[in-house]
LOKE-718487 format. One record per residue (C-alpha): x, y, z; residue number from 1; residue in one letter. Coordinates in nm, 3 decimals, decimal comma. Each point is the difference from the previous one (the first is absolute). Example, Ala and Ser with C-alpha at 12.3 -4.5 7.8 and 13.67 -1.06 7.14 Angstrom:
<pts>
PT        c1        c2        c3     i   aa
PT     1,230    -0,450     0,780     1    A
PT     0,137     0,344    -0,066     2    S
</pts>
This chain:
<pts>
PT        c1        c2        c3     i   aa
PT    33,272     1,802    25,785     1    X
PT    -0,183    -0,090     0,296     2    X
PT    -0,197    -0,336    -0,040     3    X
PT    -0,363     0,185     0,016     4    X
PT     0,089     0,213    -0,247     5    X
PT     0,124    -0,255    -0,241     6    X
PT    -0,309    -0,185    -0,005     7    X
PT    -0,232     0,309    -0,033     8    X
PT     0,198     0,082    -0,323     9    X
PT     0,006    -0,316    -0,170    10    X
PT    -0,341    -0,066     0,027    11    X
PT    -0,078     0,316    -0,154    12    X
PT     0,293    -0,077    -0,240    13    X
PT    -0,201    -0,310    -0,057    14    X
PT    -0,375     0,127     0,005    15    X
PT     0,173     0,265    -0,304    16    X
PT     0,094    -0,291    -0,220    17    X
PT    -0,291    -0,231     0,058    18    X
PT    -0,229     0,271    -0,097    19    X
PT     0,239     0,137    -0,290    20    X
PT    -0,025    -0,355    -0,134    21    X
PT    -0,407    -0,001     0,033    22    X
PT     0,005     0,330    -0,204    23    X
PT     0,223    -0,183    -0,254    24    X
PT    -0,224    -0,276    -0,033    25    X
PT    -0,283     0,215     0,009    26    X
PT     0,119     0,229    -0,301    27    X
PT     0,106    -0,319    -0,164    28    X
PT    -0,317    -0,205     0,045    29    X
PT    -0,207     0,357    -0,175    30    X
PT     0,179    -0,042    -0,289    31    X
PT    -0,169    -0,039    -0,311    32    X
PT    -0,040    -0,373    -0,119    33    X
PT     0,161    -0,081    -0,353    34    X
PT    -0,238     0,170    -0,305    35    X
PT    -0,203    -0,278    -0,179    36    X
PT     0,155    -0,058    -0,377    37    X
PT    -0,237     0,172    -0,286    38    X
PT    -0,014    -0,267    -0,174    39    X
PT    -0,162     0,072    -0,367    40    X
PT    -0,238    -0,307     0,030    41    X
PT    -0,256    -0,170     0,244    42    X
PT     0,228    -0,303     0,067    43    X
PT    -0,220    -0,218     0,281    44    X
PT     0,210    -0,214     0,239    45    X
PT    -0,209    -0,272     0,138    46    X
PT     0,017    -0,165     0,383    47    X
PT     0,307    -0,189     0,086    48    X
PT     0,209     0,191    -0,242    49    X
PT     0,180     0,226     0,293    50    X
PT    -0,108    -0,171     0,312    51    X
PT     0,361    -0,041     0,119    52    X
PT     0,069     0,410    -0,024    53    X
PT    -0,374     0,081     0,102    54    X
PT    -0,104    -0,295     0,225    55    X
PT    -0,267    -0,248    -0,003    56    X
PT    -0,340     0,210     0,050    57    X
PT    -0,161     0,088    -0,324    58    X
PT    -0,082     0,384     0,080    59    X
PT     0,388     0,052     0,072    60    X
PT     0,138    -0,160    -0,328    61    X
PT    -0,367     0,232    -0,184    62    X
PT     0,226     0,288     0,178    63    X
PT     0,300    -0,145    -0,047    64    X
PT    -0,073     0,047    -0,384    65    X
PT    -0,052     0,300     0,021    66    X
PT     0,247     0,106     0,198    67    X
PT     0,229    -0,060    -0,346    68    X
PT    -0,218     0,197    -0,250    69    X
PT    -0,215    -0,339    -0,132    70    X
PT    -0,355     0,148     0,001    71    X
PT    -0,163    -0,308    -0,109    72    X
PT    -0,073    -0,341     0,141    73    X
PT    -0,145    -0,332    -0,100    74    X
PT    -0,114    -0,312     0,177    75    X
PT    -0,096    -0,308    -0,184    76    X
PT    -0,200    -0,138     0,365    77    X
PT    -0,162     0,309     0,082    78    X
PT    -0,348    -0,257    -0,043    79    X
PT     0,142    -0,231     0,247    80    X
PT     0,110     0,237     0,285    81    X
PT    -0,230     0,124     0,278    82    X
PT    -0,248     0,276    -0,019    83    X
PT     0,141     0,174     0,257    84    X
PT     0,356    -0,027    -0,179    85    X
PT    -0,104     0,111    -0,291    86    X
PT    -0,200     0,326     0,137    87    X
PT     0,305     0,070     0,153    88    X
PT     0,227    -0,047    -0,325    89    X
PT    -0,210     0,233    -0,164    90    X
PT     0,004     0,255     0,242    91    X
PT     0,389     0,003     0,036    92    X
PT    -0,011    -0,017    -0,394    93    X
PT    -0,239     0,331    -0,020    94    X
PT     0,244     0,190     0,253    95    X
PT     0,301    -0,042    -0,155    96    X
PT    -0,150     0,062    -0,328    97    X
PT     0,103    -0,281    -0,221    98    X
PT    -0,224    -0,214    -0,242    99    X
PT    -0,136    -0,341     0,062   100    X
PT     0,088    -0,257    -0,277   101    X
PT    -0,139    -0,306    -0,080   102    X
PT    -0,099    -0,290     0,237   103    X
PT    -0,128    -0,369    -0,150   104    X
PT    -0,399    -0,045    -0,066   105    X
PT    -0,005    -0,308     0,229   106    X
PT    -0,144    -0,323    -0,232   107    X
PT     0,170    -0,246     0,097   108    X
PT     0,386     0,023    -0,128   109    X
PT     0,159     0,089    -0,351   110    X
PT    -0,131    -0,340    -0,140   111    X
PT    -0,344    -0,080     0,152   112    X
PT    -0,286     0,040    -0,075   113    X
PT     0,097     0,073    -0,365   114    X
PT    -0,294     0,310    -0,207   115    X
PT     0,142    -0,225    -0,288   116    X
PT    -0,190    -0,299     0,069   117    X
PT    -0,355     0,189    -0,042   118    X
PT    -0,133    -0,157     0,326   119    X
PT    -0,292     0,177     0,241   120    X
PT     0,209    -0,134     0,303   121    X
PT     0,353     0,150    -0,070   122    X
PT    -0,231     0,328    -0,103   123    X
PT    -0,177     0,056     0,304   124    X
PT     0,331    -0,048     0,217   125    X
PT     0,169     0,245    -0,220   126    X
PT    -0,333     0,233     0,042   127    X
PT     0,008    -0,038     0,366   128    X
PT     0,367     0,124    -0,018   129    X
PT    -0,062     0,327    -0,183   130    X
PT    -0,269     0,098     0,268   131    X
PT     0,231    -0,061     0,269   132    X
PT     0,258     0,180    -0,159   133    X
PT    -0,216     0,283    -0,013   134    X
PT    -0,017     0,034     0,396   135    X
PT     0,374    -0,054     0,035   136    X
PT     0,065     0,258    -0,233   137    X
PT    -0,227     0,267     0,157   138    X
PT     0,217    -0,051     0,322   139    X
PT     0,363     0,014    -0,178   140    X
PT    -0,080     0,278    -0,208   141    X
PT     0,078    -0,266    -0,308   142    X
PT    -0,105     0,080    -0,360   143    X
PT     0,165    -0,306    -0,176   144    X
PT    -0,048    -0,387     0,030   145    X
PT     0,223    -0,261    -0,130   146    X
PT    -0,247    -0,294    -0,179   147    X
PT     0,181    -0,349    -0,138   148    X
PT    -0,255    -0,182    -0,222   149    X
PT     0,106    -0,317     0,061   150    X
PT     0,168    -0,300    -0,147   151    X
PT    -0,040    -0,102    -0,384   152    X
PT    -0,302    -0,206    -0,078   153    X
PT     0,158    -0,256    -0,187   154    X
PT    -0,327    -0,173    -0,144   155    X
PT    -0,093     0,338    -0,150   156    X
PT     0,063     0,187    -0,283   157    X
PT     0,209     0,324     0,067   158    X
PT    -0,306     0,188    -0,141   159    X
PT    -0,225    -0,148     0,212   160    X
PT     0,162     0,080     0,301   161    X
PT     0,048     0,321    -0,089   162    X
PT    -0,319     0,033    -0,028   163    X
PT    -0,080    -0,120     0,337   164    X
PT     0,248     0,241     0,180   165    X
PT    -0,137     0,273    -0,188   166    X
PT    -0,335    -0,068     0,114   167    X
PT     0,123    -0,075     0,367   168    X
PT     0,227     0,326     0,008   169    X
PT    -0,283     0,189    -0,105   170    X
PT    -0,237    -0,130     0,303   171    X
PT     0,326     0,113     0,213   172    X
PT    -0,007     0,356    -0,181   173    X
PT    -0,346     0,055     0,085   174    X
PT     0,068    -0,034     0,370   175    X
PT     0,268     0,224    -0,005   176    X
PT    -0,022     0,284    -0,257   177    X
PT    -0,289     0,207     0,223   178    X
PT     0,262     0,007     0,244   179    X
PT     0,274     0,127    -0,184   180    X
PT     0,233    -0,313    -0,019   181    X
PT     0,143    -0,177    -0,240   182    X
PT     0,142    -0,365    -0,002   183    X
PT     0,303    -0,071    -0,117   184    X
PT     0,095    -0,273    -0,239   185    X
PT     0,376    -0,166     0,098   186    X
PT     0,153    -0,198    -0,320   187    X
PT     0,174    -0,248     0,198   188    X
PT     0,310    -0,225    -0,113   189    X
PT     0,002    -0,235     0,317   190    X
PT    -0,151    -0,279    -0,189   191    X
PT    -0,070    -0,085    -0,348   192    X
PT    -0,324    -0,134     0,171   193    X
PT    -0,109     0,350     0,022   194    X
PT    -0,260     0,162    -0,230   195    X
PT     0,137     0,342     0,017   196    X
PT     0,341     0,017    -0,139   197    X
PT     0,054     0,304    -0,200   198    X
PT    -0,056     0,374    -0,087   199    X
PT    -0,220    -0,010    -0,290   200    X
PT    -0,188    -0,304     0,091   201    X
PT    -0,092     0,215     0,336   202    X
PT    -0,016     0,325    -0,254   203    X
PT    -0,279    -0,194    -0,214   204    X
PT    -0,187    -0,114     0,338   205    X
PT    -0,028     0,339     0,132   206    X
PT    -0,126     0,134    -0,343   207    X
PT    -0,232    -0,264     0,025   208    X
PT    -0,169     0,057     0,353   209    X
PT    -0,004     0,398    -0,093   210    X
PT     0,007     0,181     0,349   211    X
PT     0,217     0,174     0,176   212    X
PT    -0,005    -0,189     0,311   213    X
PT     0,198    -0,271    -0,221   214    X
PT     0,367     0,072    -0,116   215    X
PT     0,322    -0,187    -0,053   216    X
PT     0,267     0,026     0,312   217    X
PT     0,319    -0,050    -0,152   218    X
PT     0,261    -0,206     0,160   219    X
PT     0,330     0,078    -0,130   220    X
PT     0,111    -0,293     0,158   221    X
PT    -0,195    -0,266    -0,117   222    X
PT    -0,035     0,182    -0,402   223    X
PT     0,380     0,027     0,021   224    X
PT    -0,031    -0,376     0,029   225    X
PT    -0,258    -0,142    -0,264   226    X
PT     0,047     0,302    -0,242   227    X
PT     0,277     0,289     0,036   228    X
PT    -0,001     0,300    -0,229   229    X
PT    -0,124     0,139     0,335   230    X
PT    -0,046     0,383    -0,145   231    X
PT    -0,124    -0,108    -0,332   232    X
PT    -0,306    -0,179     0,152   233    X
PT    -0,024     0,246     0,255   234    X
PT    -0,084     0,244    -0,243   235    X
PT    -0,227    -0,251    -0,227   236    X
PT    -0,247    -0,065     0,307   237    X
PT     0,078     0,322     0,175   238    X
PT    -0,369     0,141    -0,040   239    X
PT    -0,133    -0,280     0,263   240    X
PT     0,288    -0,031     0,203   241    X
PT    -0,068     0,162     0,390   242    X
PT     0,252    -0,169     0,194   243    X
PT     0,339    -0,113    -0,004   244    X
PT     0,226    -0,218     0,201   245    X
PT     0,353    -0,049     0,008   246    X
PT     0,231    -0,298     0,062   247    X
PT     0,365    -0,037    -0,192   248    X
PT     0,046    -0,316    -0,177   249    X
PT     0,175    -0,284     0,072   250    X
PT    -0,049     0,004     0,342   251    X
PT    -0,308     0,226     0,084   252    X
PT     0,178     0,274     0,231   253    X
PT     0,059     0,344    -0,024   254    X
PT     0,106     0,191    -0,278   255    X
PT     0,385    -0,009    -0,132   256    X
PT    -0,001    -0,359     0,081   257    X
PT    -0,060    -0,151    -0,290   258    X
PT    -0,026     0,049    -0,401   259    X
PT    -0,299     0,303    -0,028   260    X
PT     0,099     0,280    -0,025   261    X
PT    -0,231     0,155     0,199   262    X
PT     0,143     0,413     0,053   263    X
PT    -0,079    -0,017    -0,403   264    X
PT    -0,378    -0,152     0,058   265    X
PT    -0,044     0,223     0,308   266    X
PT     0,080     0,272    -0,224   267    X
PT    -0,263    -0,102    -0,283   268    X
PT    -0,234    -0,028     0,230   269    X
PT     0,088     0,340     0,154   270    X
PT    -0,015     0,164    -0,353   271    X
PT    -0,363    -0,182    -0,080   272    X
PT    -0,131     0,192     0,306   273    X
PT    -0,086    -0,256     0,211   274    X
PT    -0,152     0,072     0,343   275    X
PT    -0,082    -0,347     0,154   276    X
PT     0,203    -0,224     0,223   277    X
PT     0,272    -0,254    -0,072   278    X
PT    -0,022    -0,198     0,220   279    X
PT     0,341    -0,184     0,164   280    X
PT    -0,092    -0,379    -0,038   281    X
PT     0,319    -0,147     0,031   282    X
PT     0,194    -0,131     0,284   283    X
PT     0,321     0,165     0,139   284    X
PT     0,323    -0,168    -0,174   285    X
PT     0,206     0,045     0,363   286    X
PT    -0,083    -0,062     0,313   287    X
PT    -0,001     0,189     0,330   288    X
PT    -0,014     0,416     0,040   289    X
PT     0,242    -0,007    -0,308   290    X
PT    -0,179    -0,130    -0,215   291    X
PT    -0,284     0,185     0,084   292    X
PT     0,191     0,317    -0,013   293    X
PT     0,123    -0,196    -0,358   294    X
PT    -0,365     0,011    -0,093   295    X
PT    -0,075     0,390     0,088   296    X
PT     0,351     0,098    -0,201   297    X
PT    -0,087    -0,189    -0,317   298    X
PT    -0,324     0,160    -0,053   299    X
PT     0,196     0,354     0,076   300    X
PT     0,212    -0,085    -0,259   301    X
PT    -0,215    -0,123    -0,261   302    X
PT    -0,250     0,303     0,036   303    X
PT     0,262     0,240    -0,053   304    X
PT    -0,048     0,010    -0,356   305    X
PT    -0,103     0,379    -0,038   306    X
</pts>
Protein backbone atom coordinates (compact mmCIF):
# COMPACT_ATOMS: atom_id res chain seq x y z
CA UNK A 1 0.00 0.00 0.00
CA UNK A 2 1.46 3.11 -1.08
CA UNK A 3 2.52 5.40 1.91
CA UNK A 4 -0.32 8.20 1.07
CA UNK A 5 -2.75 5.85 1.09
CA UNK A 6 -1.88 4.28 4.35
CA UNK A 7 -2.15 7.35 6.21
CA UNK A 8 -5.48 8.51 4.60
CA UNK A 9 -6.97 5.17 5.89
CA UNK A 10 -5.83 5.09 9.30
CA UNK A 11 -6.86 8.31 10.14
CA UNK A 12 -10.21 7.59 9.06
CA UNK A 13 -9.71 4.16 10.77
CA UNK A 14 -8.94 6.35 13.70
CA UNK A 15 -11.52 9.33 13.36
CA UNK A 16 -14.22 5.88 13.26
CA UNK A 17 -13.13 4.75 16.68
CA UNK A 18 -12.64 8.06 18.41
CA UNK A 19 -16.08 8.99 17.51
CA UNK A 20 -17.55 5.33 18.12
CA UNK A 21 -16.09 5.76 21.61
CA UNK A 22 -17.81 9.43 22.05
CA UNK A 23 -21.17 7.73 21.07
CA UNK A 24 -20.38 5.09 23.75
CA UNK A 25 -19.80 7.51 26.31
CA UNK A 26 -22.51 9.51 25.17
CA UNK A 27 -25.22 6.63 25.40
CA UNK A 28 -23.55 5.70 28.62
CA UNK A 29 -23.43 9.11 30.29
CA UNK A 30 -27.80 9.32 29.27
CA UNK A 31 -28.35 6.58 31.24
CA UNK A 32 -30.70 6.76 33.91
CA UNK A 33 -29.11 7.42 37.46
CA UNK A 34 -29.87 4.64 40.18
CA UNK A 35 -33.89 4.97 41.42
CA UNK A 36 -34.04 6.56 44.96
CA UNK A 37 -35.13 3.67 47.69
CA UNK A 38 -39.04 4.07 48.80
CA UNK A 39 -38.35 4.02 51.91
CA UNK A 40 -41.73 3.63 54.16
CA UNK A 41 -40.65 6.53 56.53
CA UNK A 42 -39.31 10.22 56.50
CA UNK A 43 -35.84 9.23 57.83
CA UNK A 44 -33.80 12.88 57.83
CA UNK A 45 -30.00 12.61 57.39
CA UNK A 46 -28.38 15.65 58.73
CA UNK A 47 -24.98 17.58 57.27
CA UNK A 48 -21.78 15.73 57.54
CA UNK A 49 -23.47 12.41 57.48
CA UNK A 50 -22.41 11.64 53.59
CA UNK A 51 -19.98 14.35 52.85
CA UNK A 52 -17.30 11.84 51.75
CA UNK A 53 -19.84 10.20 48.88
CA UNK A 54 -21.54 13.71 48.20
CA UNK A 55 -18.77 16.28 48.94
CA UNK A 56 -18.40 19.15 51.17
CA UNK A 57 -21.11 21.83 49.88
CA UNK A 58 -24.33 21.60 51.72
CA UNK A 59 -26.80 21.79 48.57
CA UNK A 60 -24.89 18.63 47.08
CA UNK A 61 -25.09 16.34 50.24
CA UNK A 62 -29.43 18.17 50.42
CA UNK A 63 -29.24 16.35 46.79
CA UNK A 64 -27.14 13.87 47.66
CA UNK A 65 -30.03 12.69 50.05
CA UNK A 66 -32.14 12.55 47.86
CA UNK A 67 -30.52 11.05 45.35
CA UNK A 68 -31.06 7.67 47.77
CA UNK A 69 -34.84 8.00 48.42
CA UNK A 70 -34.37 10.05 52.08
CA UNK A 71 -37.03 12.80 51.59
CA UNK A 72 -36.39 14.42 54.80
CA UNK A 73 -33.66 16.46 56.39
CA UNK A 74 -32.73 18.03 59.68
CA UNK A 75 -30.16 20.50 60.89
CA UNK A 76 -29.65 21.22 64.49
CA UNK A 77 -27.56 24.89 63.31
CA UNK A 78 -29.89 25.95 60.81
CA UNK A 79 -30.08 29.37 63.50
CA UNK A 80 -26.45 29.76 63.23
CA UNK A 81 -25.84 29.53 59.43
CA UNK A 82 -26.13 32.47 57.01
CA UNK A 83 -29.23 33.91 55.58
CA UNK A 84 -28.22 33.43 52.36
CA UNK A 85 -27.41 29.62 53.19
CA UNK A 86 -30.33 28.97 54.55
CA UNK A 87 -32.63 30.57 51.61
CA UNK A 88 -30.77 28.45 49.58
CA UNK A 89 -31.28 25.14 51.76
CA UNK A 90 -34.77 25.71 51.56
CA UNK A 91 -35.03 26.17 48.08
CA UNK A 92 -33.00 22.95 47.18
CA UNK A 93 -35.23 21.33 50.01
CA UNK A 94 -38.67 22.56 48.17
CA UNK A 95 -37.30 21.14 44.69
CA UNK A 96 -36.51 17.93 45.56
CA UNK A 97 -39.53 17.64 47.60
CA UNK A 98 -38.47 16.40 50.94
CA UNK A 99 -39.52 17.76 54.48
CA UNK A 100 -37.54 19.99 56.72
CA UNK A 101 -37.04 18.58 60.29
CA UNK A 102 -36.14 20.12 63.25
CA UNK A 103 -33.30 22.70 63.87
CA UNK A 104 -32.33 23.98 67.73
CA UNK A 105 -34.30 27.25 69.15
CA UNK A 106 -30.95 29.01 69.79
CA UNK A 107 -30.84 29.96 73.91
CA UNK A 108 -27.85 29.48 74.73
CA UNK A 109 -26.92 25.51 74.81
CA UNK A 110 -28.81 22.37 76.31
CA UNK A 111 -27.99 23.66 79.90
CA UNK A 112 -28.19 27.50 79.99
CA UNK A 113 -30.24 29.55 80.68
CA UNK A 114 -32.40 26.92 82.50
CA UNK A 115 -37.04 27.85 82.17
CA UNK A 116 -36.55 25.85 85.50
CA UNK A 117 -35.07 28.49 87.48
CA UNK A 118 -38.25 30.94 86.99
CA UNK A 119 -35.94 33.90 86.10
CA UNK A 120 -37.09 37.10 83.67
CA UNK A 121 -33.44 36.94 82.23
CA UNK A 122 -33.17 33.23 81.06
CA UNK A 123 -37.04 34.03 79.79
CA UNK A 124 -36.48 36.78 77.61
CA UNK A 125 -33.34 34.99 75.94
CA UNK A 126 -35.44 31.99 75.41
CA UNK A 127 -38.31 34.53 74.01
CA UNK A 128 -35.89 36.17 71.77
CA UNK A 129 -35.09 32.63 70.41
CA UNK A 130 -38.61 31.61 69.42
CA UNK A 131 -38.97 34.91 67.33
CA UNK A 132 -35.91 34.24 65.56
CA UNK A 133 -36.81 30.89 64.94
CA UNK A 134 -39.78 32.06 63.36
CA UNK A 135 -37.78 33.89 60.45
CA UNK A 136 -35.45 30.92 59.99
CA UNK A 137 -38.21 28.74 59.63
CA UNK A 138 -40.14 30.80 57.02
CA UNK A 139 -36.90 30.47 54.84
CA UNK A 140 -36.32 26.50 55.37
CA UNK A 141 -39.74 25.63 54.93
CA UNK A 142 -39.41 24.19 58.80
CA UNK A 143 -42.53 23.32 60.85
CA UNK A 144 -40.75 21.80 63.97
CA UNK A 145 -38.24 23.24 66.60
CA UNK A 146 -36.21 21.32 68.99
CA UNK A 147 -36.47 23.34 72.71
CA UNK A 148 -34.11 21.95 75.85
CA UNK A 149 -35.40 23.58 79.07
CA UNK A 150 -32.44 23.66 80.75
CA UNK A 151 -30.52 22.24 83.62
CA UNK A 152 -32.27 21.11 87.03
CA UNK A 153 -32.78 23.85 89.53
CA UNK A 154 -31.43 22.23 92.37
CA UNK A 155 -32.66 24.82 95.11
CA UNK A 156 -36.21 24.19 93.87
CA UNK A 157 -38.80 21.96 94.37
CA UNK A 158 -39.57 19.71 91.25
CA UNK A 159 -43.08 21.31 91.37
CA UNK A 160 -41.93 24.54 91.34
CA UNK A 161 -39.94 24.29 88.46
CA UNK A 162 -42.36 22.75 86.70
CA UNK A 163 -44.24 25.31 87.17
CA UNK A 164 -41.87 27.77 85.85
CA UNK A 165 -41.24 25.88 82.51
CA UNK A 166 -44.80 25.61 82.07
CA UNK A 167 -45.27 29.16 82.31
CA UNK A 168 -42.05 29.90 80.16
CA UNK A 169 -43.09 27.23 77.40
CA UNK A 170 -46.29 28.79 77.23
CA UNK A 171 -44.78 32.48 76.48
CA UNK A 172 -42.75 30.35 73.69
CA UNK A 173 -46.20 28.80 72.40
CA UNK A 174 -47.70 32.04 71.98
CA UNK A 175 -45.00 33.17 69.59
CA UNK A 176 -45.25 30.32 67.59
CA UNK A 177 -48.74 28.72 67.35
CA UNK A 178 -50.17 31.75 64.82
CA UNK A 179 -47.56 30.55 62.69
CA UNK A 180 -48.17 27.06 62.59
CA UNK A 181 -45.12 25.67 64.58
CA UNK A 182 -44.66 23.77 67.24
CA UNK A 183 -41.58 23.36 69.63
CA UNK A 184 -40.37 20.37 70.44
CA UNK A 185 -39.50 19.12 73.88
CA UNK A 186 -36.05 16.66 73.78
CA UNK A 187 -35.89 14.37 77.12
CA UNK A 188 -32.27 14.30 77.26
CA UNK A 189 -29.97 11.63 79.14
CA UNK A 190 -26.56 13.56 78.66
CA UNK A 191 -26.53 14.66 82.17
CA UNK A 192 -28.32 13.91 85.27
CA UNK A 193 -27.97 17.79 85.58
CA UNK A 194 -30.67 18.03 83.11
CA UNK A 195 -34.31 18.90 83.94
CA UNK A 196 -35.83 17.01 81.16
CA UNK A 197 -35.14 13.40 81.44
CA UNK A 198 -38.07 11.35 80.55
CA UNK A 199 -41.31 10.59 78.56
CA UNK A 200 -43.97 11.23 80.96
CA UNK A 201 -42.31 13.97 82.82
CA UNK A 202 -42.22 15.76 79.14
CA UNK A 203 -45.93 14.04 78.58
CA UNK A 204 -47.20 15.94 81.87
CA UNK A 205 -45.36 19.32 80.68
CA UNK A 206 -46.97 19.38 77.41
CA UNK A 207 -50.46 18.65 79.00
CA UNK A 208 -49.65 21.36 81.09
CA UNK A 209 -48.77 24.27 78.54
CA UNK A 210 -51.98 22.98 76.35
CA UNK A 211 -51.11 24.06 72.66
CA UNK A 212 -50.21 22.57 69.87
CA UNK A 213 -47.17 24.42 69.11
CA UNK A 214 -45.73 22.35 72.23
CA UNK A 215 -45.14 18.48 71.91
CA UNK A 216 -42.70 15.88 73.09
CA UNK A 217 -39.79 14.89 70.35
CA UNK A 218 -38.84 11.57 71.22
CA UNK A 219 -35.32 10.49 71.18
CA UNK A 220 -35.03 6.86 70.98
CA UNK A 221 -31.65 7.27 71.81
CA UNK A 222 -31.48 9.05 74.82
CA UNK A 223 -35.19 7.16 76.31
CA UNK A 224 -33.46 3.90 75.37
CA UNK A 225 -30.94 5.15 77.90
CA UNK A 226 -32.76 6.53 81.14
CA UNK A 227 -35.95 4.36 80.55
CA UNK A 228 -36.34 1.46 77.79
CA UNK A 229 -39.67 -0.23 77.21
CA UNK A 230 -39.22 2.03 74.14
CA UNK A 231 -42.82 0.90 72.47
CA UNK A 232 -44.62 0.75 75.70
CA UNK A 233 -44.00 4.48 76.44
CA UNK A 234 -44.26 5.27 72.98
CA UNK A 235 -47.68 4.36 73.03
CA UNK A 236 -48.41 5.89 76.74
CA UNK A 237 -47.36 9.54 75.51
CA UNK A 238 -48.11 8.91 71.89
CA UNK A 239 -51.01 11.61 71.76
CA UNK A 240 -48.26 14.56 72.18
CA UNK A 241 -45.51 13.04 70.55
CA UNK A 242 -44.63 15.00 66.85
CA UNK A 243 -41.20 14.06 66.33
CA UNK A 244 -38.88 11.35 66.61
CA UNK A 245 -35.19 10.79 66.43
CA UNK A 246 -33.16 7.88 66.16
CA UNK A 247 -29.73 6.82 67.49
CA UNK A 248 -28.89 2.90 68.47
CA UNK A 249 -27.60 2.43 71.86
CA UNK A 250 -24.48 1.88 73.11
CA UNK A 251 -22.74 3.81 70.82
CA UNK A 252 -25.21 6.35 69.15
CA UNK A 253 -24.84 5.20 65.32
CA UNK A 254 -26.98 3.81 62.93
CA UNK A 255 -29.36 1.22 63.29
CA UNK A 256 -28.25 -2.69 63.64
CA UNK A 257 -25.40 -1.50 65.65
CA UNK A 258 -26.38 -1.93 68.80
CA UNK A 259 -29.16 -3.59 71.23
CA UNK A 260 -32.73 -1.82 69.74
CA UNK A 261 -34.27 -3.42 67.75
CA UNK A 262 -35.22 -0.89 65.66
CA UNK A 263 -36.98 -2.83 62.12
CA UNK A 264 -39.58 -3.90 65.11
CA UNK A 265 -40.03 -0.02 66.42
CA UNK A 266 -39.92 1.23 62.80
CA UNK A 267 -42.64 -1.08 62.25
CA UNK A 268 -44.86 0.17 65.33
CA UNK A 269 -44.44 3.28 64.35
CA UNK A 270 -45.38 2.43 60.72
CA UNK A 271 -48.59 0.62 61.99
CA UNK A 272 -49.56 3.82 64.41
CA UNK A 273 -49.67 5.88 61.18
CA UNK A 274 -47.16 8.14 61.71
CA UNK A 275 -46.36 10.82 59.09
CA UNK A 276 -43.54 13.01 60.66
CA UNK A 277 -39.81 12.74 60.41
CA UNK A 278 -37.26 10.64 62.28
CA UNK A 279 -34.77 12.27 62.22
CA UNK A 280 -30.99 10.46 61.87
CA UNK A 281 -29.14 11.95 64.97
CA UNK A 282 -26.48 9.66 65.29
CA UNK A 283 -23.04 9.53 63.99
CA UNK A 284 -21.81 6.99 61.34
CA UNK A 285 -20.19 3.80 63.20
CA UNK A 286 -17.40 3.53 60.08
CA UNK A 287 -15.56 5.78 58.53
CA UNK A 288 -14.90 6.82 54.92
CA UNK A 289 -17.48 6.18 51.71
CA UNK A 290 -18.09 2.73 53.46
CA UNK A 291 -19.32 3.62 56.14
CA UNK A 292 -21.40 6.04 54.71
CA UNK A 293 -22.68 3.60 52.23
CA UNK A 294 -22.88 1.39 55.87
CA UNK A 295 -25.21 4.12 57.01
CA UNK A 296 -27.63 4.27 53.75
CA UNK A 297 -27.80 0.11 53.86
CA UNK A 298 -28.81 -0.12 57.51
CA UNK A 299 -31.70 2.10 57.25
CA UNK A 300 -32.68 -0.08 53.88
CA UNK A 301 -32.63 -2.86 55.91
CA UNK A 302 -34.34 -1.88 58.92
CA UNK A 303 -37.32 -0.24 56.92
CA UNK A 304 -37.98 -3.29 55.14
CA UNK A 305 -40.34 -4.48 57.57
CA UNK A 306 -43.56 -4.62 55.29
Amino acid sequence: MKRRNFIQKTAITGSALSMGGSLAFANNSMQPATKPHNFNLKYAPHLGMFKELAGEDPIDQINFMADQGFTAFEDNGMMKREVSMQTKMGETLAKRGMTMGVFVVDKGGNMANTLAAGKQEHLDIFLDGCKRAVEVAKRVNAKWMTVVPGGYQRNLPIGVQDGNVIEALKRGAEILEPHGLVMVLEPLSDSPDLYLQNSDQTYMICKGVDSPACKILYDIYHLQKTEGHLIHNMDLTWDEIAYIQVGDNPGRKEPTTGEINYKNVFKWIHEKGFDGVLGMEHGNSKSGKAGEQAVIDAYKEVDSFM
